[in-house]
Biopython code that builds the backbone (N, CA, C, O; Angstrom):
import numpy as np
from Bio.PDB.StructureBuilder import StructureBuilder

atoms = [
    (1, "UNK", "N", (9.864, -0.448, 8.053)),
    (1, "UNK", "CA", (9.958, 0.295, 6.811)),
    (1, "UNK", "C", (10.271, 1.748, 7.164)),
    (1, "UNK", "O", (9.626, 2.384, 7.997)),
    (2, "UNK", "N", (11.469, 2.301, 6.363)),
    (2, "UNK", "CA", (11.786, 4.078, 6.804)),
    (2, "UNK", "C", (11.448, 4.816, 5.577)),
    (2, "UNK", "O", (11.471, 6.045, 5.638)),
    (3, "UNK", "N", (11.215, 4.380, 4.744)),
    (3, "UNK", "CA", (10.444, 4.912, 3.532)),
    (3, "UNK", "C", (8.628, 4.535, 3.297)),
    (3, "UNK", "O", (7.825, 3.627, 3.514)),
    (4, "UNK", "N", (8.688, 5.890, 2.726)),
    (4, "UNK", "CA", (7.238, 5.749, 2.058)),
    (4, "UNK", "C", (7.213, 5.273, 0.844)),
    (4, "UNK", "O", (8.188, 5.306, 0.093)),
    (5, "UNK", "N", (5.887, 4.698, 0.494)),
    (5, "UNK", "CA", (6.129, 4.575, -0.918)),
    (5, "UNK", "C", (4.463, 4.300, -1.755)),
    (5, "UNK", "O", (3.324, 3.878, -1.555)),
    (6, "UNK", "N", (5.573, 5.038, -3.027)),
    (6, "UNK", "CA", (4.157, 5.389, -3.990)),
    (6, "UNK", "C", (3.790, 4.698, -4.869)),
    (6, "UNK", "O", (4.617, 4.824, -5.772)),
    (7, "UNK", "N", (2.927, 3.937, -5.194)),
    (7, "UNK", "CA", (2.529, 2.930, -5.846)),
    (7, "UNK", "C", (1.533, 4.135, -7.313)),
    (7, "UNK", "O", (1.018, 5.235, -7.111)),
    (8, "UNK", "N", (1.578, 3.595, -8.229)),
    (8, "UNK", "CA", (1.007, 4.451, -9.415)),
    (8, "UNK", "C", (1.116, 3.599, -10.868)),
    (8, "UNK", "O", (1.981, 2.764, -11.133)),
    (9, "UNK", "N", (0.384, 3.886, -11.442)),
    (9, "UNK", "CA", (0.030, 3.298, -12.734)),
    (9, "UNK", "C", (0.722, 3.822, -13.796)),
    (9, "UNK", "O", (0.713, 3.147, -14.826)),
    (10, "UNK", "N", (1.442, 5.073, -13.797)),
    (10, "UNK", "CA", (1.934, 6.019, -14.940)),
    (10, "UNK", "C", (0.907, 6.737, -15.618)),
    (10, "UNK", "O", (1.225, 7.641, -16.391)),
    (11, "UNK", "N", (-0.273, 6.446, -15.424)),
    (11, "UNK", "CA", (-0.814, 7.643, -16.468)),
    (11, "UNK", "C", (-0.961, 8.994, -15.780)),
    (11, "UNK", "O", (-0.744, 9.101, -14.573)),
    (12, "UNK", "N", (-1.341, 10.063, -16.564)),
    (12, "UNK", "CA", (-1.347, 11.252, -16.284)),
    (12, "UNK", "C", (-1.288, 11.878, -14.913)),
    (12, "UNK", "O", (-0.298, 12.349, -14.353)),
    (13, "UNK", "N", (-2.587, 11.793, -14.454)),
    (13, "UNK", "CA", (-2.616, 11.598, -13.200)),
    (13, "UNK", "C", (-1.613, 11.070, -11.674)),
    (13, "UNK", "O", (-1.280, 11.579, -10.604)),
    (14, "UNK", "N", (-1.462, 9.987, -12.268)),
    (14, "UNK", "CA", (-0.490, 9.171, -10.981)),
    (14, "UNK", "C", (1.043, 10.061, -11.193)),
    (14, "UNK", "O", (1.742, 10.217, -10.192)),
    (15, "UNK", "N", (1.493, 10.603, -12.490)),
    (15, "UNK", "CA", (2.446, 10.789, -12.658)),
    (15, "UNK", "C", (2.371, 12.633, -11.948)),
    (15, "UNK", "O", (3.253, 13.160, -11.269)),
    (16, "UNK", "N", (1.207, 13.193, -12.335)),
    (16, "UNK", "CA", (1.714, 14.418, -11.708)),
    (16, "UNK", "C", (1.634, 14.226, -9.951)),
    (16, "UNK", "O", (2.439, 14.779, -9.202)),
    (17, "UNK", "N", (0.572, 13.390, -9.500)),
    (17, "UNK", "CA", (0.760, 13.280, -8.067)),
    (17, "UNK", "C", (1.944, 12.971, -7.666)),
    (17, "UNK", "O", (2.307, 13.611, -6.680)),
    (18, "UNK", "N", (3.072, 11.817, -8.295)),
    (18, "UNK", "CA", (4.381, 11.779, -7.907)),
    (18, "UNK", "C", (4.753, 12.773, -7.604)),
    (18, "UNK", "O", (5.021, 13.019, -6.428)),
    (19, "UNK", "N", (4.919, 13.879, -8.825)),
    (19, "UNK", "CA", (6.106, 14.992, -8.463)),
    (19, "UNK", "C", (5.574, 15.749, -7.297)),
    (19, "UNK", "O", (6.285, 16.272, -6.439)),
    (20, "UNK", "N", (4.059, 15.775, -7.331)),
    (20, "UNK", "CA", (4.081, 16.953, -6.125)),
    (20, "UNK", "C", (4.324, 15.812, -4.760)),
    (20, "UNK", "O", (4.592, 16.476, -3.759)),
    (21, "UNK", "N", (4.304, 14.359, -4.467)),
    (21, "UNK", "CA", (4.398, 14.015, -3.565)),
    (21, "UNK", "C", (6.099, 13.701, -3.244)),
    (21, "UNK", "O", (6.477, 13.342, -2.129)),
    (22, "UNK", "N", (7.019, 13.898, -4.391)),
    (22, "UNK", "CA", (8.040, 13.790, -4.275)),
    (22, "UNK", "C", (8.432, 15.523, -3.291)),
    (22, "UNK", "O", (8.653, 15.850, -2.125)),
    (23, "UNK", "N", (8.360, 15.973, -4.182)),
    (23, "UNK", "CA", (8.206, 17.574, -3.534)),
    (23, "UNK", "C", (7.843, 17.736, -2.332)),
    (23, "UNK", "O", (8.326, 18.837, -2.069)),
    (24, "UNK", "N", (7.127, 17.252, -1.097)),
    (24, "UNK", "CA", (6.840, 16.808, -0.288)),
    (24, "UNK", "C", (7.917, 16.337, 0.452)),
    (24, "UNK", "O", (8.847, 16.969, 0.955)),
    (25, "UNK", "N", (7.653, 15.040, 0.455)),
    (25, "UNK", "CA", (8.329, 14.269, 0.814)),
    (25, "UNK", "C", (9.728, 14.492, 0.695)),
    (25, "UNK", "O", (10.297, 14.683, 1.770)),
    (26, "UNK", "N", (10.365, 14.514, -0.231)),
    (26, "UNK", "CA", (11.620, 14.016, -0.802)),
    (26, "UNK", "C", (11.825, 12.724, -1.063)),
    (26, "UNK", "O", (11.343, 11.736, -0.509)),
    (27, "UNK", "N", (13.134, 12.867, -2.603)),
    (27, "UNK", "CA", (12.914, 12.222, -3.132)),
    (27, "UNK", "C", (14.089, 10.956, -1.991)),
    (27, "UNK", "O", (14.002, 9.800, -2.407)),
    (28, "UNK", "N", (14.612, 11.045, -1.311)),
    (28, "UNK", "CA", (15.023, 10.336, -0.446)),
    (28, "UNK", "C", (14.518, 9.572, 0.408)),
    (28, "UNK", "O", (15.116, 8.571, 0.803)),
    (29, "UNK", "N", (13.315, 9.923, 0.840)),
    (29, "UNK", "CA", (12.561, 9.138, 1.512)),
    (29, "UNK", "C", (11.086, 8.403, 0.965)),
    (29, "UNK", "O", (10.038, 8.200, 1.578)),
    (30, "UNK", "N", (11.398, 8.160, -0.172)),
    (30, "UNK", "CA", (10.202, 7.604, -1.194)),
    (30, "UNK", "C", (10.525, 6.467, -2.083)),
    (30, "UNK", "O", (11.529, 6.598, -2.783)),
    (31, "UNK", "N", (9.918, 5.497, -2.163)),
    (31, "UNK", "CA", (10.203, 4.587, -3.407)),
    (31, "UNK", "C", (9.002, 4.859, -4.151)),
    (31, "UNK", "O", (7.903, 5.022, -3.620)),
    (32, "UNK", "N", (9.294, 4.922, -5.774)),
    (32, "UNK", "CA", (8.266, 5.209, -6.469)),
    (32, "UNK", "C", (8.588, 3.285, -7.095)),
    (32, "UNK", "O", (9.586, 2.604, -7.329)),
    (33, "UNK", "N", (6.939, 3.059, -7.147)),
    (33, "UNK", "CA", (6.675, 1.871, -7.920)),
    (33, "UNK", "C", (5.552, 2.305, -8.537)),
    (33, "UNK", "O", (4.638, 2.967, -8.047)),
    (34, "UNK", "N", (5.699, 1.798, -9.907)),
    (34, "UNK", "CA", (5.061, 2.029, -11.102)),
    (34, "UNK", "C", (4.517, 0.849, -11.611)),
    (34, "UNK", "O", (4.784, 0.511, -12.763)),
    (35, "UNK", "N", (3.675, 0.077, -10.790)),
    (35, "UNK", "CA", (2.956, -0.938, -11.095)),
    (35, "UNK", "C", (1.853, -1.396, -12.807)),
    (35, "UNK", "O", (1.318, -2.424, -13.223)),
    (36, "UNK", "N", (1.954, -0.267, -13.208)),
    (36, "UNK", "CA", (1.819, -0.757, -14.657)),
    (36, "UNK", "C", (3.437, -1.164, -15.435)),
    (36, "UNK", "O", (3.329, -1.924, -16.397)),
    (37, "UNK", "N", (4.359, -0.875, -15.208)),
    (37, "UNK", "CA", (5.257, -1.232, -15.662)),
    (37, "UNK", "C", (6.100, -2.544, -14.847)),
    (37, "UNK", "O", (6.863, -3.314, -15.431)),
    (38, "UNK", "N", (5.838, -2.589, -13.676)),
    (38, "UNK", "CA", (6.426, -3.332, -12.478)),
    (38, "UNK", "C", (5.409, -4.108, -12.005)),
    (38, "UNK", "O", (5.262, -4.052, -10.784)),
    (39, "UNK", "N", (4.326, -5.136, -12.886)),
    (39, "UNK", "CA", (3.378, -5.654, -12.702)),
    (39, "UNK", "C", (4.075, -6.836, -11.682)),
    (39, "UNK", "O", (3.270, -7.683, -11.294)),
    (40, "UNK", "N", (5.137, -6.948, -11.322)),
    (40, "UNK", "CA", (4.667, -7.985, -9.685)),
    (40, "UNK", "C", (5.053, -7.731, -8.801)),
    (40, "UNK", "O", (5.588, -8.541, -8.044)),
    (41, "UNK", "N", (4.906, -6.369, -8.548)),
    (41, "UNK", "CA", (4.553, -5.595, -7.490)),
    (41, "UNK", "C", (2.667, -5.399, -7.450)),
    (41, "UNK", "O", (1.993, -5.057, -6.479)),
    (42, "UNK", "N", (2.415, -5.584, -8.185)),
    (42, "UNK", "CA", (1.272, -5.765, -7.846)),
    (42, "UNK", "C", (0.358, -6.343, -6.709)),
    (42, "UNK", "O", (-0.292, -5.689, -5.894)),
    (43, "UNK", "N", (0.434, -7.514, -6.809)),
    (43, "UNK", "CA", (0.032, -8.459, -5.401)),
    (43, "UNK", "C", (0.547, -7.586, -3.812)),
    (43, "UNK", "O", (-0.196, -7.407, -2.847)),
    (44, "UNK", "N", (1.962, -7.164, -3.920)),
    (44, "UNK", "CA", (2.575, -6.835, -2.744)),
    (44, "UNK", "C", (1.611, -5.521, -2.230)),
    (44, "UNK", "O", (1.224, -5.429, -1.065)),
    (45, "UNK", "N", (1.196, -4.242, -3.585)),
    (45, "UNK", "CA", (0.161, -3.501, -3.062)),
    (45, "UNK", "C", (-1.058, -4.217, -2.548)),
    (45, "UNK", "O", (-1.258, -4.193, -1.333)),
    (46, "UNK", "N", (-1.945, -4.893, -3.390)),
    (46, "UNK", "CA", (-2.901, -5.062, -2.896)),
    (46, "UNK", "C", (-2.744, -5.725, -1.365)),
    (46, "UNK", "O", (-3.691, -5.715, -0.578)),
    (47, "UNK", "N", (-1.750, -6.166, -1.113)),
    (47, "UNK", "CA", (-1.468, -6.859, 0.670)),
    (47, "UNK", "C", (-1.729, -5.709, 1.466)),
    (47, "UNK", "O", (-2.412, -5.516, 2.472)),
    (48, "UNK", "N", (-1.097, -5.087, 0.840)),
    (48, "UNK", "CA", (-0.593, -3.726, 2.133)),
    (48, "UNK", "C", (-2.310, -3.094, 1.953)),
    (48, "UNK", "O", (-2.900, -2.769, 2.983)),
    (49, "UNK", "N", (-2.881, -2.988, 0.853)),
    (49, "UNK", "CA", (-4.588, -2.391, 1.410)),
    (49, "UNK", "C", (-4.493, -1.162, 0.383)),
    (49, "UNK", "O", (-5.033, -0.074, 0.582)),
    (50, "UNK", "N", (-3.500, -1.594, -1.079)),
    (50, "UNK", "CA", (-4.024, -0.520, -1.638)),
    (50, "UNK", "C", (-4.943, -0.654, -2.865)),
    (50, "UNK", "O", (-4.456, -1.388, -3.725)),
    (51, "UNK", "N", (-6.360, -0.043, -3.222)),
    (51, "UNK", "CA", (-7.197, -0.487, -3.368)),
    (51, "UNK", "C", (-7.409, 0.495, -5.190)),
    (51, "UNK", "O", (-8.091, 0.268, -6.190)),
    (52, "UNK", "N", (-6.635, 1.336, -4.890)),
    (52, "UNK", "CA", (-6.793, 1.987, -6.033)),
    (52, "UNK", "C", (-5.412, 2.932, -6.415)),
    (52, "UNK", "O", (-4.992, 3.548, -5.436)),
    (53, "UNK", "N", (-4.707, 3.124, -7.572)),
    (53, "UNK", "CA", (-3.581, 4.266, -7.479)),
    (53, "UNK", "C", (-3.960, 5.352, -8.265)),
    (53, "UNK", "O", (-4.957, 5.287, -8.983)),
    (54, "UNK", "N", (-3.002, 6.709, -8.172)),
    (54, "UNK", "CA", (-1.612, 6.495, -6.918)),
    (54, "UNK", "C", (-2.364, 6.594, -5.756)),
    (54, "UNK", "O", (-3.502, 7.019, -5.552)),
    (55, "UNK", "N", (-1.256, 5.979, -4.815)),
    (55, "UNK", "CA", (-1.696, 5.673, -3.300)),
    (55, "UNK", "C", (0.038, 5.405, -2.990)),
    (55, "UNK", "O", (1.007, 5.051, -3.662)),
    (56, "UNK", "N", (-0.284, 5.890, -1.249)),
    (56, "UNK", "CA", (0.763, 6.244, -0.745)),
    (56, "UNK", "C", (0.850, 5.313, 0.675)),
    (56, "UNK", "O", (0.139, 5.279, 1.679)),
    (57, "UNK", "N", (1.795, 4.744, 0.355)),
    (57, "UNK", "CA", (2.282, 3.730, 1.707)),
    (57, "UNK", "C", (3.053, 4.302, 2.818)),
    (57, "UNK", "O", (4.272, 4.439, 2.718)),
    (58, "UNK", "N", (2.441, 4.625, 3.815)),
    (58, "UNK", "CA", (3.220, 5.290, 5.055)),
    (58, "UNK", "C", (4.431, 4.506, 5.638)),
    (58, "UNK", "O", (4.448, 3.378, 5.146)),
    (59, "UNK", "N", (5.567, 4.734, 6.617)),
    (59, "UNK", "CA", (6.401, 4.320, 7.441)),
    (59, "UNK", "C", (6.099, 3.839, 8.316)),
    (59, "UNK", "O", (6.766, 3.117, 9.057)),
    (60, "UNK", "N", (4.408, 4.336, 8.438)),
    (60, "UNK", "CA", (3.501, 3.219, 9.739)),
    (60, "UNK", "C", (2.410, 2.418, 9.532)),
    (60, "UNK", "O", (1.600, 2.014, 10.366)),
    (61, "UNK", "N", (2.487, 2.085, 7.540)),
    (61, "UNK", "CA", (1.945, 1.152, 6.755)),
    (61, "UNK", "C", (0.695, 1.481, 6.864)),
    (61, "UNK", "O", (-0.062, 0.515, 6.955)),
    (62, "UNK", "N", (0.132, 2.687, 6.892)),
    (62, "UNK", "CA", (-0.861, 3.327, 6.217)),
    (62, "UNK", "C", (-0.945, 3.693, 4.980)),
    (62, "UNK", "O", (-0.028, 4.257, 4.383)),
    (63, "UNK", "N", (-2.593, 3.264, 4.249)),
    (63, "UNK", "CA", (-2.461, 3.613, 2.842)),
    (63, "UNK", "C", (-2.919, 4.856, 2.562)),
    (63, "UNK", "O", (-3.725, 5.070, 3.467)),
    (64, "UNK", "N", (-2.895, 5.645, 1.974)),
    (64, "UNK", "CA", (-3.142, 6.919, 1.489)),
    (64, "UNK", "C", (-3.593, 6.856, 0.063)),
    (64, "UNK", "O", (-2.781, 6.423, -0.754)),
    (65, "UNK", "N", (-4.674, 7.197, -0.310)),
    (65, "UNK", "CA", (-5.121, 6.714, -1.819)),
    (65, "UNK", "C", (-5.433, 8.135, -1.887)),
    (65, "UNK", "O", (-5.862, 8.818, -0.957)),
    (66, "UNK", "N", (-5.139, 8.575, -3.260)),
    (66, "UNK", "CA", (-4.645, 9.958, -3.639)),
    (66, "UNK", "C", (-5.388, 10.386, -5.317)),
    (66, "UNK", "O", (-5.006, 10.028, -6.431)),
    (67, "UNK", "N", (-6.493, 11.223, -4.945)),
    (67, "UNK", "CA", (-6.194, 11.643, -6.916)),
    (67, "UNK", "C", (-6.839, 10.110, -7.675)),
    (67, "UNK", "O", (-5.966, 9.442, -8.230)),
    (68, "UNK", "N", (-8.098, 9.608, -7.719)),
    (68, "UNK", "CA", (-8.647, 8.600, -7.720)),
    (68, "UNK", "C", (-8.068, 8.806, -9.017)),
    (68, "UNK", "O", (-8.391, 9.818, -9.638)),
    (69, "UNK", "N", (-6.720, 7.447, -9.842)),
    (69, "UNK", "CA", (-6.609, 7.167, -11.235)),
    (69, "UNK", "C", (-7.111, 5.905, -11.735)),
    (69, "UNK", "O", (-7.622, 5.838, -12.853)),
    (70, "UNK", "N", (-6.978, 4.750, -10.859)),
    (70, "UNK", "CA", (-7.091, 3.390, -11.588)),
    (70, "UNK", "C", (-7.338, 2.717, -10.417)),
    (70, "UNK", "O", (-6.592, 2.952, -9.466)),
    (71, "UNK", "N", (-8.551, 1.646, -10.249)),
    (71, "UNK", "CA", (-8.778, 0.951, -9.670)),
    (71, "UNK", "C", (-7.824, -0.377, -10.009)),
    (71, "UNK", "O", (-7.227, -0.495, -11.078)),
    (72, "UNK", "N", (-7.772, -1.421, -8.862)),
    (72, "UNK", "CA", (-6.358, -2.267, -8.864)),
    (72, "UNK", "C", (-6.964, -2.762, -10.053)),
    (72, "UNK", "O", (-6.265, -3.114, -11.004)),
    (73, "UNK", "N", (-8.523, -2.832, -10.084)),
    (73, "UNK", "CA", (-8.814, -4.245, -11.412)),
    (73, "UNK", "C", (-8.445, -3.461, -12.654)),
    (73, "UNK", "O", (-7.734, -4.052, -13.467)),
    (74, "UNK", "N", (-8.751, -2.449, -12.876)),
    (74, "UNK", "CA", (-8.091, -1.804, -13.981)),
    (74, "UNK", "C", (-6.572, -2.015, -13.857)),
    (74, "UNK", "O", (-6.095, -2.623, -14.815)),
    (75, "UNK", "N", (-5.828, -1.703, -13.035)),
    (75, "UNK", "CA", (-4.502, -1.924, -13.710)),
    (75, "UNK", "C", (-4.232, -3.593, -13.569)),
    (75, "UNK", "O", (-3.234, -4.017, -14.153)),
    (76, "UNK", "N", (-4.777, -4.220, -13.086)),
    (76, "UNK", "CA", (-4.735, -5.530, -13.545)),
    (76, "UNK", "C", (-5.290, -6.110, -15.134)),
    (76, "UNK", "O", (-4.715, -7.080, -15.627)),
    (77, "UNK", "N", (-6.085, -5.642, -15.645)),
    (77, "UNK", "CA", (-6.698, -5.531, -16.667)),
    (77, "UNK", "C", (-7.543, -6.777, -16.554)),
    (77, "UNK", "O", (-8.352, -7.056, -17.439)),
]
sb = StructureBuilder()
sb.init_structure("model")
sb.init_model(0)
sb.init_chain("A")
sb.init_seg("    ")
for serial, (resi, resn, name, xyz) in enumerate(atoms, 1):
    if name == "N":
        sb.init_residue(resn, " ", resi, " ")
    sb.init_atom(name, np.array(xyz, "f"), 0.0, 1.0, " ", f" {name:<3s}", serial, name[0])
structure = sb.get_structure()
């Protein structure tokens, strides 16, 4: 994997951590997934170990959980 990527729910929260992690990062080296809208991506986070969003998937498949918004069971509902 040569991208990072940000897994997030869309609400308030997850959405301002994007921009500042886009800002960061760049937006070139990031996939944003929006797992309340992109619900089967879901499963694929919880594989990788992410336990709550936004959370940030490293290039060396480290999770980074960021700005506590939604636990997975919450956005699972």
């Amino acid at each position: 994997m040569s991208k990072s990527i940000f897994y997030h729910a869309g609400c308030s929260v997850c959405i301002s951590a994007e921009h500042e992690i886009v800002k960061l990062i760049g937006k070139d080296n990031i996939e944003i997934v929006n797992i309340g809208e992109n619900r089967s991506r879901i499963e694929e986070a919880e594989l990788v170990g992410v336990k709550s969003v936004p959370a940030l998937l490293t290039p060396t498949n480290n999770v980074l959980h960021l700005n506590f918004g939604a636990s997975m069971a919450d956005v699972k509902g």
